[in-house]
N, C-alpha and C positions, 0 to 999 in steps of 0.2 A: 688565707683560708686553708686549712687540713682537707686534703684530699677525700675525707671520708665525708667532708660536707659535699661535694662536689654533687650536682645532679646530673644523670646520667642523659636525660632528654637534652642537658644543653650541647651535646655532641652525637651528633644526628643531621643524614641529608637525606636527600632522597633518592634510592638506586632502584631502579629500572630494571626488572631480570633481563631484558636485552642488554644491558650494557655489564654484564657478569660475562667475562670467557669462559668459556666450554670445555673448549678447546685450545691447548697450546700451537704455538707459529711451526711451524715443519725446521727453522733454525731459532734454536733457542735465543742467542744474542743478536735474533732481529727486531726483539722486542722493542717497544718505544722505551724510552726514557725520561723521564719530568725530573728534572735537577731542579731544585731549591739551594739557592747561596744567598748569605745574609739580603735573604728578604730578594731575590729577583728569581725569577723563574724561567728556566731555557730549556729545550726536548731537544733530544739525540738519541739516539739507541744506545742496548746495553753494550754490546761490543766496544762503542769510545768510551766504558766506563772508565780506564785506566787513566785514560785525559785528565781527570777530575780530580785526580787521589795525588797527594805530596810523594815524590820520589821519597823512600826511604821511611817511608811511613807501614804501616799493617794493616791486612786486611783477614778477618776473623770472621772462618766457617763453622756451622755446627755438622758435622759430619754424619749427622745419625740418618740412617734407613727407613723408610716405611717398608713395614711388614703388612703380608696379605691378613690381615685381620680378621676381617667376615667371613663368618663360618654359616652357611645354609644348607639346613635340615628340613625336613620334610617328613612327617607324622603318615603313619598307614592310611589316616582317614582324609589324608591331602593340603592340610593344615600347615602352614609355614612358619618354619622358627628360626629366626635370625639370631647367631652369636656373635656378639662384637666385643672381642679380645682386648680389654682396657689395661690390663697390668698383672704381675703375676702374681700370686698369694705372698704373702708377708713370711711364709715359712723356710723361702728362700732367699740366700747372702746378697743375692743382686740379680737383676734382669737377665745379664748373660747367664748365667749359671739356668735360669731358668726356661735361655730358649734352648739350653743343650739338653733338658732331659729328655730319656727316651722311653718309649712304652707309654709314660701316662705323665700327667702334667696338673699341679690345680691351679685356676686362670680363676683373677677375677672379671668377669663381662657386663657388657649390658645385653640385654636378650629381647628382641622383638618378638611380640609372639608369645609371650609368659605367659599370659592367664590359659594358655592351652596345653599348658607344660606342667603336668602335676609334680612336684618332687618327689623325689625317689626313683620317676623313671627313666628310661635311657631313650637316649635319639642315636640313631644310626646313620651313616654314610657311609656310599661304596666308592670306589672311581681304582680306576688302573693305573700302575705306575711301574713302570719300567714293565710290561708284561705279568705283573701279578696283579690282584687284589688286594687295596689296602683296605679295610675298616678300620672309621675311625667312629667311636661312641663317646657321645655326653652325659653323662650323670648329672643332676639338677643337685648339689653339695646344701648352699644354704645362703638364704635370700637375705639382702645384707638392707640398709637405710639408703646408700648410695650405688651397690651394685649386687651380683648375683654372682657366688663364689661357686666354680664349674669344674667338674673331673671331665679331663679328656682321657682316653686311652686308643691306643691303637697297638696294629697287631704287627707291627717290625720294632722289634729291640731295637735294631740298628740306628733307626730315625730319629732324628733329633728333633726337638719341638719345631726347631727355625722351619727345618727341611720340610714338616710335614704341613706348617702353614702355608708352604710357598706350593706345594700339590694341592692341597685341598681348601684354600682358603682364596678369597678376591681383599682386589687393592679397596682400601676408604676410601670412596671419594668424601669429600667434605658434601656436609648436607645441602649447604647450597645450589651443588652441581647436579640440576636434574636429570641425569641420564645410568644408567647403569656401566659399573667399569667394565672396559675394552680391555684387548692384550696389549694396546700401544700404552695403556697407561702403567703397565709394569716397568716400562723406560722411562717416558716421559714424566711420571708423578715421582722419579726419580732427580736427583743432582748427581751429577755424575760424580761427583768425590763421598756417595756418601758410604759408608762402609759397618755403621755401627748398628746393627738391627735393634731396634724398639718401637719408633713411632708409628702412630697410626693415622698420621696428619702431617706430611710434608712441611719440612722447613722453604715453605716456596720460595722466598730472596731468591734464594740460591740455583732455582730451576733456570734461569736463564744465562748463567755459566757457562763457555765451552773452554775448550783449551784451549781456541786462538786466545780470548780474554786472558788465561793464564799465562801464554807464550805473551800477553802483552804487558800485563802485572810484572813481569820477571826482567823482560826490554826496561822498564821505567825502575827497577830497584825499588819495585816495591814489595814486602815479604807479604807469608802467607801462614796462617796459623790456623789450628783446627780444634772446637772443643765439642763436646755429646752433651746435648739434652734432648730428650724421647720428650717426641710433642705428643701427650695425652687427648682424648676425647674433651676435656676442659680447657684446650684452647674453642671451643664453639661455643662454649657455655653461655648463654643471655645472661646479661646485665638485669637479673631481674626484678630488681626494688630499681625506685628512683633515686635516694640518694645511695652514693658509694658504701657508704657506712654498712649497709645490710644487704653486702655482696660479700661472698667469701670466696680468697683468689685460689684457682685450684694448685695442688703442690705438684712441683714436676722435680726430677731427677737430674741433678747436673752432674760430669763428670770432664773433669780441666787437668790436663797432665800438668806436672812440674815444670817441665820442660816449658810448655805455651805461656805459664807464668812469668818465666823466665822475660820471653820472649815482649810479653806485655808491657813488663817494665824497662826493658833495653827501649824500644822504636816508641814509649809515651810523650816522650817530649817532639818527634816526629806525625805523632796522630797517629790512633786508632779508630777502621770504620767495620764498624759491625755490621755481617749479611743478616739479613732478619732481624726481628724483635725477639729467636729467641735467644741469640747468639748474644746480642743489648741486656738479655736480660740476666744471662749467663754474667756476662762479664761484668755486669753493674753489681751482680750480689758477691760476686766475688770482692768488690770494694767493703763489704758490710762484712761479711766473714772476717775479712783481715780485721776489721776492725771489733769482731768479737773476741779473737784470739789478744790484742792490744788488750783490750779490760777484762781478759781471764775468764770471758764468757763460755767459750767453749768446752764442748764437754767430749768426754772419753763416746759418746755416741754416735748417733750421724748427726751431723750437724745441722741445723732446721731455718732458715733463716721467714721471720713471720711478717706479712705484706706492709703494716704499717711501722715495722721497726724503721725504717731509712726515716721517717719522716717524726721519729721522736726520743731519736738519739745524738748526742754530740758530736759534731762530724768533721771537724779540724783538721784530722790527719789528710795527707796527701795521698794522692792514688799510689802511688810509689812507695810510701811509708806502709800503707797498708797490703799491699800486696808483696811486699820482701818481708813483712811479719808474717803472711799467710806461709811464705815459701820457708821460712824460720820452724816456724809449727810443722809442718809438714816433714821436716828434716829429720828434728826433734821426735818424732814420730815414727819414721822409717814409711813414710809416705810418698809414693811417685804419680798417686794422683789425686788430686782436691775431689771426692763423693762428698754429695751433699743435697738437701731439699729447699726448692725455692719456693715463694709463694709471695716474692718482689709484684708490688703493683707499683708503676712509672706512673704518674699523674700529673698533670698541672700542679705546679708546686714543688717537683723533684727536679734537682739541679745535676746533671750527670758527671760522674765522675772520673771515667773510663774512658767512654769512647767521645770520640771527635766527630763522625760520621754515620749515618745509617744509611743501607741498602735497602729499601723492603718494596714490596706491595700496598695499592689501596686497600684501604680493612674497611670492614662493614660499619655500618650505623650502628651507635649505639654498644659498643664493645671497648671493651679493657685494651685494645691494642690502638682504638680511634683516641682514647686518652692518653698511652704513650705516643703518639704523633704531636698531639695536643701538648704534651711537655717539655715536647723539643721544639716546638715553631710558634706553641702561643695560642693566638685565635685566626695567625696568617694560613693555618692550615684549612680554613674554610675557604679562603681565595682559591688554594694549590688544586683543592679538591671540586671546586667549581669549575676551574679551568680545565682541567681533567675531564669531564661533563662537554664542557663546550667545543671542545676539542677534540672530540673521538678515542681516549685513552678508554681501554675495558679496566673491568675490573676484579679483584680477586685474586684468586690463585693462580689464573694465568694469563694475568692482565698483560697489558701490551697499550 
């Protein structure tokens, strides 16, 4: 069956808001652990993850940052306007470049609070920083089909967009998490390796990482590799037709140095295990690419890869065959790092090509990430997740 027949109610349990964490453990790899191997099911914590993984094998982080995002303003007549920072205007070369401008910025948002928001006028905000006053003002730019195109401006040339959302903005919690962000979640809704600012939705796998875990990764010769993709507000996105067919996957931003390609293709015959589904999802389309550049699909643009291409194109080549053609092109090119847009949906029916392993979290009912679990374990993943249930595992972003 094509993935796009798939119905989406047939991947659904039933979650319990008690059984969602709230809150993360005070030591990240005290977290539990539920290991799945062909088909048997054993708990340990994260910390023995190393146990589990092949000496001389790779294990693949996605590096990127949550950025303080949520921007609240507050109208003369008391009114609340929430700005939620989804990506930058199209006018600029790339993300970084757009979190260095300074003085003023155009973002594109989602805004809570619109219908009280006329266009054309400004919102203001004050707060102190270092001893002065910063203002920072919104301009309402131009209301888009999927988002709301916003002029920030403020009054320090010096400040960088990054610097000014980390004063004046709060962390995302995912919607799930009823509670309003804390200052603990400016660490903890962090990985500590992560360094690339763009997302607005934690690469969670990865929150449960310490450096004993790496001091014990490096004991076992097992290597470490690191690639960027900014998890968008459309990782939350409802599933919302029933079948797949009339869902569109949202497109997010990957960026894969040379170098980790390198590295992908030295340790595959060793096993690669991907942190997160977004890291899986990274490295999966990075199989698809190479294999566009193989049939001279690729073009002088950024490269696009579309959710139902993997599942209706000829796919022979080797993970290795295609990933030293991507590093060929790249060459060829005067490229040291693979940019590119994904919009890979993993389904029941996708056979992986790349990776050996996954790290992640329980994912919700009824979502695009319950189908990539789905792809890798079948319909055993309704046991894993039951057991999970009956056994006190939470769930979510900082399950345990």
């Amino acid at each position: 069956m094509h993935p796009s027949q798939l119905s989406i109610s047939d991947y659904t349990y039933d979650l319990p808001a008690s059984r969602i964490a709230g809150y993360p453990l005070p030591e990240r790899d005290a977290s539990r652990l539920l290991v799945w191997e062909n088909g048997q099911l054993s708990e340990t914590v994260y910390r023995s993850l190393p146990d589990y993984l092949d000496a001389g094998s790779l294990v693949v982080f996605n590096n990127s940052r949550v950025i303080e995002a949520r921007l609240l303003f507050y109208k003369e007549s008391g009114a609340r306007i929430e700005i939620f920072c989804l990506e930058p205007h199209n006018q600029y070369p790339d993300l970084q470049v757009a979190m260095q401008q300074k003085g003023s910025v155009l973002w594109c948002c989602m805004v809570g609070g619109a219908s009280k928001w006329k266009r054309g006028s400004i919102l203001e905000k004050r707060l102190e920083v270092n001893g002065r006053v910063l203002i920072l003002q919104a301009l309402f730019s131009d209301r888009r089909s999927s988002d709301t195109v916003i002029e920030l401006t403020w009054n320090d040339e010096e400040m960088s967009f990054a610097e000014l959302l980390h004063h004046a903005g709060d962390m995302p919690l995912p919607p799930y998490i009823k509670r309003k962000a804390e200052t603990l979640d400016q660490q903890r809704y962090q990985t500590i390796y992560a360094d690339q600012s763009g997302s607005v939705a934690a690469p969670t796998a990865g929150l449960h990482f310490t450096d004993a875990v790496f001091e014990k990764l490096q004991e076992r010769n097992i290597s470490t590799a690191y690639l960027t993709l900014h998890v968008g507000a459309g990782t939350f996105k409802p599933v919302s037709s029933d079948q797949m067919s009339g869902h569109d996957m949202h497109s997010e931003l990957i960026d894969v140095k040379r170098d980790t390609i390198l590295q992908l293709i030295e340790h595959f015959p060793k096993g690669i295990t991907a942190v997160g589904t977004t890291s899986l999802r990274t490295l999966e389309s990075l199989y698809w690419f190479g294999l566009q550049v193989i049939a001279e699909r690729i073009g002088d643009g950024l490269p696009v890869l579309d959710q139902w291409e993997p599942y209706e194109v000829d796919a022979r080549t080797s993970a290795t065959e295609s990933l030293s053609a991507l590093v060929k092109w790249m060459d060829e090119n005067g490229k040291t790092s693979f940019v590119a847009k994904t919009r890979i949906l993993v389904a029941p029916g996708y056979r992986l090509r790349v990776i050996r392993a996954l790290v992640t979290n329980f994912h919700q009912p009824k979502s695009t990430l319950l189908l990539l679990i789905a792809a890798i374990m079948g319909d055993d993943w309704k046991r894993m997740y039951q057991y999970a249930m009956d056994n006190g595992f939470r769930f979510l972003v900082c399950a345990r």
